[in-house]
C-alpha positions as CSV (number, residue, x, y, z in Angstrom):
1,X,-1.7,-29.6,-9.7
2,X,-5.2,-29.3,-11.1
3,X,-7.3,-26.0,-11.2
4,X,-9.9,-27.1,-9.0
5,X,-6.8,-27.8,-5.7
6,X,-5.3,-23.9,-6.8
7,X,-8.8,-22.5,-6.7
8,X,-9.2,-24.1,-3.1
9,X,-5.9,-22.4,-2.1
10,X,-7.1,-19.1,-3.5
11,X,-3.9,-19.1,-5.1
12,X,-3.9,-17.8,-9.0
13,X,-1.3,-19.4,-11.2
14,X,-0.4,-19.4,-14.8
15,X,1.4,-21.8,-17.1
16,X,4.7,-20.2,-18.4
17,X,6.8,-22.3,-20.9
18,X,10.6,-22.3,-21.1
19,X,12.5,-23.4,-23.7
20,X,16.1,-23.4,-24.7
21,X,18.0,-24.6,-27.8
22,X,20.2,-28.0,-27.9
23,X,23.1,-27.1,-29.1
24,X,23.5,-30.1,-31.9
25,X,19.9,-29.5,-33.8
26,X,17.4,-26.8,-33.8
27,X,15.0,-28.8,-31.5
28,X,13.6,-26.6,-28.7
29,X,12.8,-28.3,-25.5
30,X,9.9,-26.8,-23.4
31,X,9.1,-26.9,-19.4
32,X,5.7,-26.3,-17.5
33,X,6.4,-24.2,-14.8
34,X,3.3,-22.4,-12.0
35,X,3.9,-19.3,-11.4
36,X,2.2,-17.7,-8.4
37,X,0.4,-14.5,-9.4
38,X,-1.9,-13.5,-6.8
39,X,-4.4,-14.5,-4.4
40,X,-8.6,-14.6,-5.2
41,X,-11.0,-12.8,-3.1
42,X,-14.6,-13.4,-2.6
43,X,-16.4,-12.0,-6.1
44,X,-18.5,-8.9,-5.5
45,X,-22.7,-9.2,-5.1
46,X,-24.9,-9.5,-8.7
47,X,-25.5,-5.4,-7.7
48,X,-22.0,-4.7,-6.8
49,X,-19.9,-3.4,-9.7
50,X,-15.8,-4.2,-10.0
51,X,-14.3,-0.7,-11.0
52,X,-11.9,-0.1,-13.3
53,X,-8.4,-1.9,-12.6
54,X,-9.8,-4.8,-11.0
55,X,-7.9,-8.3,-12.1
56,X,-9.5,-11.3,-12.5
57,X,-9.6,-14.6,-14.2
58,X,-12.4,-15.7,-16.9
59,X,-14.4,-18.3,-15.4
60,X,-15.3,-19.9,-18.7
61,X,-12.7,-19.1,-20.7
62,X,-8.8,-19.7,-19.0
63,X,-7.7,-16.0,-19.8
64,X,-6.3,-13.1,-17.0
65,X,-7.5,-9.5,-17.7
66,X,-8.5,-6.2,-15.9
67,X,-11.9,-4.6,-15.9
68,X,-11.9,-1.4,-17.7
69,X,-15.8,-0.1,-17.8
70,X,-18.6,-1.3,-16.1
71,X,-22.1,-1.6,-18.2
72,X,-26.0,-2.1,-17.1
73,X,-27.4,-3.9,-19.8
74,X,-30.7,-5.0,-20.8
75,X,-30.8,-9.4,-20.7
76,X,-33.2,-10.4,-23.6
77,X,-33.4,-14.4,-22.8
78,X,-35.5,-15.9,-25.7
79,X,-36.0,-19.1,-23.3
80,X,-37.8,-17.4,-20.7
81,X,-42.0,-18.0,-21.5
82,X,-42.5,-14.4,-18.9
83,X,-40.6,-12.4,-21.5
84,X,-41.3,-8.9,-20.9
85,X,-40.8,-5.6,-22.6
86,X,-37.4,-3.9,-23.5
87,X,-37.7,-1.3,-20.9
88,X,-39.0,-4.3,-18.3
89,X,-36.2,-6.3,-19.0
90,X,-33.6,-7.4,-16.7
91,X,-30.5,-6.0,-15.8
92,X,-27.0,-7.1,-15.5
93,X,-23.5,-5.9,-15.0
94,X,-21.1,-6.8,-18.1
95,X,-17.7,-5.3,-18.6
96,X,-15.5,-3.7,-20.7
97,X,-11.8,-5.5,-20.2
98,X,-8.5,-5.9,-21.6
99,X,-7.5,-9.8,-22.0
100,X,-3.5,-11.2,-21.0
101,X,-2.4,-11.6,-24.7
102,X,-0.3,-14.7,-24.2
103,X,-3.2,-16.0,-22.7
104,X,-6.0,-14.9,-25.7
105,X,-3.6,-16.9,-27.8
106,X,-4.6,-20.1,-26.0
107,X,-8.6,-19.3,-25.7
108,X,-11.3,-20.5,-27.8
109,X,-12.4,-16.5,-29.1
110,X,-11.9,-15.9,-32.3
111,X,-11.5,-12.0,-33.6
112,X,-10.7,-11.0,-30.3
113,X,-11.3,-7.4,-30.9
114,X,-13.4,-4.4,-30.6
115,X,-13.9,-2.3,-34.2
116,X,-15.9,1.2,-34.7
117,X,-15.8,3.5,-36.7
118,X,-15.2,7.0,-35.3
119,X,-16.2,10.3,-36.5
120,X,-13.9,12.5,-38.1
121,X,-15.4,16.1,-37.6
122,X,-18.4,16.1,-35.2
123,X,-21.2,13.4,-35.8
124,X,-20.2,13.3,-39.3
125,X,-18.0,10.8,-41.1
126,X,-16.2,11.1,-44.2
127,X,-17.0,9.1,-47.3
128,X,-13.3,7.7,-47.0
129,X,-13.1,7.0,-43.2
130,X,-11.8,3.9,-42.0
131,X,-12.7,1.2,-39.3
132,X,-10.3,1.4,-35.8
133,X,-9.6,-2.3,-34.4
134,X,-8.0,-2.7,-31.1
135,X,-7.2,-5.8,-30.0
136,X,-7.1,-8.2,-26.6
137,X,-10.3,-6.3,-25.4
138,X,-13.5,-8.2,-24.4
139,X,-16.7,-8.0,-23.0
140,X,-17.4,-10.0,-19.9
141,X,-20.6,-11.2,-17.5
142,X,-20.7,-9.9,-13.7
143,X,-20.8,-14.1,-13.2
144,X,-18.2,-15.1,-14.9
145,X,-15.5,-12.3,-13.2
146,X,-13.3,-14.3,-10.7
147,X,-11.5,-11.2,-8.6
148,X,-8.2,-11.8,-7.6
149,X,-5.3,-9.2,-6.1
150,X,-1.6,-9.2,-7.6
151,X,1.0,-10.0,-5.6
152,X,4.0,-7.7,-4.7
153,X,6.6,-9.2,-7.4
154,X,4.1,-10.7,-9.6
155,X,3.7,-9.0,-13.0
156,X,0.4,-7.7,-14.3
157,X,-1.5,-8.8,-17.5
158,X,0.6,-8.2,-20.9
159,X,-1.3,-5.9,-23.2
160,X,-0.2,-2.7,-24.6
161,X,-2.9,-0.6,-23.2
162,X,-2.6,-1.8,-19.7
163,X,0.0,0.6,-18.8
164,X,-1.3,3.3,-20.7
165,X,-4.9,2.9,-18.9
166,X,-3.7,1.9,-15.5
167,X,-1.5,2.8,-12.6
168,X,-0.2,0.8,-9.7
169,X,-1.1,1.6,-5.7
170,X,0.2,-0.2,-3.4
171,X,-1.7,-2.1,-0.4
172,X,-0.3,-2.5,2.9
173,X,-0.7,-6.3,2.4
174,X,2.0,-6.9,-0.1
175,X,-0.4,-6.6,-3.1
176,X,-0.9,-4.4,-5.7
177,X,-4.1,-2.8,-7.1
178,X,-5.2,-0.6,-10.1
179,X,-6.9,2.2,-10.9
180,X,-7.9,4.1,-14.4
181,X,-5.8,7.3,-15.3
182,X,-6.9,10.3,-17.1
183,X,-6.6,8.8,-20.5
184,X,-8.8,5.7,-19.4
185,X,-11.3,7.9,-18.8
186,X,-10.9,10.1,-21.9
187,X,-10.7,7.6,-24.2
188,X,-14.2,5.9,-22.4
189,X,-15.6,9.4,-23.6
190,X,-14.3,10.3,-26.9
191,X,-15.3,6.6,-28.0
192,X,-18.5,5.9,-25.9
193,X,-21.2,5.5,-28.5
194,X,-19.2,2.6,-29.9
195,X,-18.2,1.0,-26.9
196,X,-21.5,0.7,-24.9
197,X,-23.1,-2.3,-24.6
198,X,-26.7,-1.8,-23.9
199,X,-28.5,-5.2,-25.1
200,X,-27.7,-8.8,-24.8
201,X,-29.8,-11.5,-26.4
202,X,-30.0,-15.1,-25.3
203,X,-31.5,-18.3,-26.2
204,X,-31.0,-22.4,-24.9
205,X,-32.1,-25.0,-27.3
206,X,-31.2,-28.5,-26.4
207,X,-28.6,-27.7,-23.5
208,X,-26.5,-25.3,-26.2
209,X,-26.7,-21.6,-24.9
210,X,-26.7,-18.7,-27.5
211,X,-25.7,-15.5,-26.5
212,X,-25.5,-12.2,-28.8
213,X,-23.9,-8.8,-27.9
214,X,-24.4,-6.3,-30.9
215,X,-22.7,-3.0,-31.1
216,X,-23.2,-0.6,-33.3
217,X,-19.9,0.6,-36.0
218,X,-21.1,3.9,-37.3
219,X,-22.2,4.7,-40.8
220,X,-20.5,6.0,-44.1
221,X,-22.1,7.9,-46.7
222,X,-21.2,5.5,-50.0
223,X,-21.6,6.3,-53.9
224,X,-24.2,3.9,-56.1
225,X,-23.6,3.3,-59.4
226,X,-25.6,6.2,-60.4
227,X,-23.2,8.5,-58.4
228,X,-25.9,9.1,-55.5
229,X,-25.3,9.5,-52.4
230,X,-26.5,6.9,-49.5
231,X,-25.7,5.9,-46.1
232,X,-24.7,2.6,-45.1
233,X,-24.8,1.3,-41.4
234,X,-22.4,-1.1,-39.7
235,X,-22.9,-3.4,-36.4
236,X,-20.1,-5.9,-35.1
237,X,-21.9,-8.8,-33.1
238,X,-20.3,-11.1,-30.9
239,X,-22.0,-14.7,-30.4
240,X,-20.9,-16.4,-27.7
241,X,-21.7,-20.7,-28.0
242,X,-21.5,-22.5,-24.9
243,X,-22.6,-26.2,-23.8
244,X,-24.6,-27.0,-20.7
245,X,-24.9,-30.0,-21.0
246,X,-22.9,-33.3,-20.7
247,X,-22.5,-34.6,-24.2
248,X,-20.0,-33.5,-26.2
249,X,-21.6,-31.6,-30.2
250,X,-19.6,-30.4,-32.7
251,X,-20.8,-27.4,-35.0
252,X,-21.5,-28.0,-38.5
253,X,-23.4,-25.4,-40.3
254,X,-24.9,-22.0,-39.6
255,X,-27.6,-19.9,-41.4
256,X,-28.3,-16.5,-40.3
257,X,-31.0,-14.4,-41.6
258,X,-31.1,-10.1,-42.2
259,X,-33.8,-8.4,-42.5
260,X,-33.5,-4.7,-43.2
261,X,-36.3,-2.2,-42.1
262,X,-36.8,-1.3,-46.0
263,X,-38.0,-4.8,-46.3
264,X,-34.8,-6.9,-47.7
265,X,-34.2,-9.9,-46.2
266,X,-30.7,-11.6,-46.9
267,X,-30.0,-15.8,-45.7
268,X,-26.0,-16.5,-45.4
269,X,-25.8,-20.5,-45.0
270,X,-21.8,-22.2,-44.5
271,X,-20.0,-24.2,-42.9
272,X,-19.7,-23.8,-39.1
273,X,-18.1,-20.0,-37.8
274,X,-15.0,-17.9,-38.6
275,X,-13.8,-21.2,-40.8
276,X,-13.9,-23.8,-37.9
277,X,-16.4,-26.6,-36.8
278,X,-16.1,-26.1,-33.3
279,X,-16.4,-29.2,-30.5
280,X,-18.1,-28.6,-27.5
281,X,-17.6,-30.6,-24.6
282,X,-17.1,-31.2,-20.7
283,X,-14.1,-29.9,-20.6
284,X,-13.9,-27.0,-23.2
285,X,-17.8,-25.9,-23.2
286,X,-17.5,-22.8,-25.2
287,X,-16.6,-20.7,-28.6
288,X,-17.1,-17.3,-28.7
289,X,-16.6,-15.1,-32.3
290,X,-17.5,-11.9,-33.6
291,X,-18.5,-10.5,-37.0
292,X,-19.7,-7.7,-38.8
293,X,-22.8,-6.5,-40.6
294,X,-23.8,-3.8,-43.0
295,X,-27.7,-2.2,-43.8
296,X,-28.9,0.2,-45.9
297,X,-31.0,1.6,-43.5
298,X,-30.6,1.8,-39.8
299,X,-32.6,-0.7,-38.3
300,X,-33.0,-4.1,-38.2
301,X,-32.3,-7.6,-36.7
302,X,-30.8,-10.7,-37.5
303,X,-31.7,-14.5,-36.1
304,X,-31.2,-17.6,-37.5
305,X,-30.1,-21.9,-36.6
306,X,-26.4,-23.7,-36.1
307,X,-26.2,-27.3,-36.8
308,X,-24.9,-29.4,-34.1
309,X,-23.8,-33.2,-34.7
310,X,-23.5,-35.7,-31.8
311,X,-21.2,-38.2,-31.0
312,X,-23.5,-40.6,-32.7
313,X,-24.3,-38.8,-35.7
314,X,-27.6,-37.2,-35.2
315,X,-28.0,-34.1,-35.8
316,X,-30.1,-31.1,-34.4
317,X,-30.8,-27.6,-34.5
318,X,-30.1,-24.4,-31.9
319,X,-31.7,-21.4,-32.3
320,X,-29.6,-18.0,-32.5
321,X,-31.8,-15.3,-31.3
322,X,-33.5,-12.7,-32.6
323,X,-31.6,-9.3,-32.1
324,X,-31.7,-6.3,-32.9
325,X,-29.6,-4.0,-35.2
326,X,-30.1,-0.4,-34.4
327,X,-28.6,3.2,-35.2
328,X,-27.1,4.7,-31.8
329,X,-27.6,8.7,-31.8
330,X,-24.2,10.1,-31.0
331,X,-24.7,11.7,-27.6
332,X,-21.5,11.8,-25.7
333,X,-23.0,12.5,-23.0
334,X,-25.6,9.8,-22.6
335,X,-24.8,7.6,-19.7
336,X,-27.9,5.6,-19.0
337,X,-26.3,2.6,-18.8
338,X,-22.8,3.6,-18.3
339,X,-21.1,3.2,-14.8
340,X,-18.7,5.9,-13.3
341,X,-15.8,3.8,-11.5
């Protein structure tokens, strides 16, 4: 049964493989089975937030998950000829959410992860802190959240968070919803400077759509080699790749380009992203990575080209926007573009 005839029945499955040994050789046979997990409903208005514990399914990318903070940000789209100021740009909701993980196994989103860097006693950070990764959470469009309710005997998303953030209340329609508990909302707080997402950055060149999400890590006071003391600032940026077009392109080579606000400029060039030459086509559109960045001041921005090659050889370039890279004052209690579920 294709996805397009489920959607149409508002019904949402998932594929869940069986397997059991033969008994004369260590061969494992596997079956497809659809399992019914819950019904869609009709996705919220551009203006209308989904609150914490809502379930959905990724538009673009085949993974379940459960919204767990809702952010205003500022849309920075590089192919737009009215571009207008930073504080003129316009909004639109993204969200914070925690992804099935036998499902992110199966995605095309590499590092699948959010990292920051805490503070250990106040605003400050010690010399020898470390980075904090948690995994199976992503950050996702208004547009691309496809609402759906859990049936009575279905099971929620599998993620070790999920029952730690989230507690079940019953409908009277034999489904199931969500909502945050305490420790949703106080880890949202303790960790909100390097959560937020307040700027994304776009750009199309030749049907392939750039998107860029930075977020700033922190920064750690470091020793040079004449035993001074300096600061150095860390950003994780997540680049989302996706195709619009009907071709399919393949990604050969990158170069990015740094320039720090003490005037250094750095140029990385290598082979496609994360390792991989990623195709992009009809039927799987889009790659999505993050990585990491470190300045020895606290501003800058990064931009820079991918290669793309064509079915027929040729070759062409896509832009990756111009973005950004800059220190976020700890104030816990900033919420300009932070959204109380």
């Amino acid at each position: 049964m294709s996805l397009r005839k489920l959607l149409s029945q508002r019904l949402l499955t998932t594929r869940l493989f069986l397997h059991a040994e033969t008994q004369c050789c260590c061969r494992r046979k596997y079956s497809l089975q659809l399992i019914p997990m819950g019904k869609f409903h009709e996705p919220n208005t551009e203006t209308e937030a989904y609150q914490p514990g809502q379930m959905f399914f990724h538009k673009v990318f085949p993974y379940r998950g459960v919204v767990l903070h809702p952010w205003l940000a500022r849309v920075d789209d590089r192919s737009q000829k009215d571009r207008t100021s930073r504080s003129e740009r316009k909004t639109q909701l993204y969200y914070q959410v925690l992804v099935d993980e036998t499902d992110s196994q199966h995605v095309r989103v590499e590092n699948l992860s959010v990292t920051f860097r805490p503070p250990e006693n106040g605003n400050r950070y010690s010399l020898f802190s470390q980075i904090y990764s948690i995994r199976g959470i992503d950050y996702v469009a208004h547009q691309d959240i496809m609402p759906y309710t859990v049936t009575e005997d279905a099971k929620p998303i599998q993620h070790e968070l999920f029952d730690k953030f989230l507690t079940p209340v019953p409908d009277s329609d034999k489904s199931t919803r969500y909502v945050a508990k305490d420790i949703l909302r106080s880890f949202q707080e303790a960790n909100h400077p390097w959560l937020r997402l307040s700027d994304v950055y776009k750009q199309t060149t030749e049907n392939i759509r750039v998107t860029v999400i930075p977020f700033y890590m922190g920064n750690q006071e470091v020793y040079n080699k004449d035993l001074e003391v300096y600061n150095k600032y860390w950003w994780r940026y997540c680049i989302r790749i996706e195709n619009l077009g009907e071709d399919t392109v393949q990604l050969r080579d990158r170069e990015l380009k740094t320039f720090s606000n003490n005037n250094s400029m750095e140029t990385l060039h290598g082979r496609g992203v994360t390792g991989l030459e990623p195709k992009l086509s009809k039927d799987s559109p889009a790659f999505q990575y993050s990585s990491h960045i470190t300045l020895e001041c606290p501003a800058g921005y990064m931009w820079g080209v991918y290669t793309f090659e064509r079915e027929d050889g040729s070759k062409f370039k896509c832009n990756i926007p111009a973005f950004n890279l800059q220190k976020v004052e700890v104030n816990l209690h900033d919420s300009n573009n932070d959204l109380k579920g």
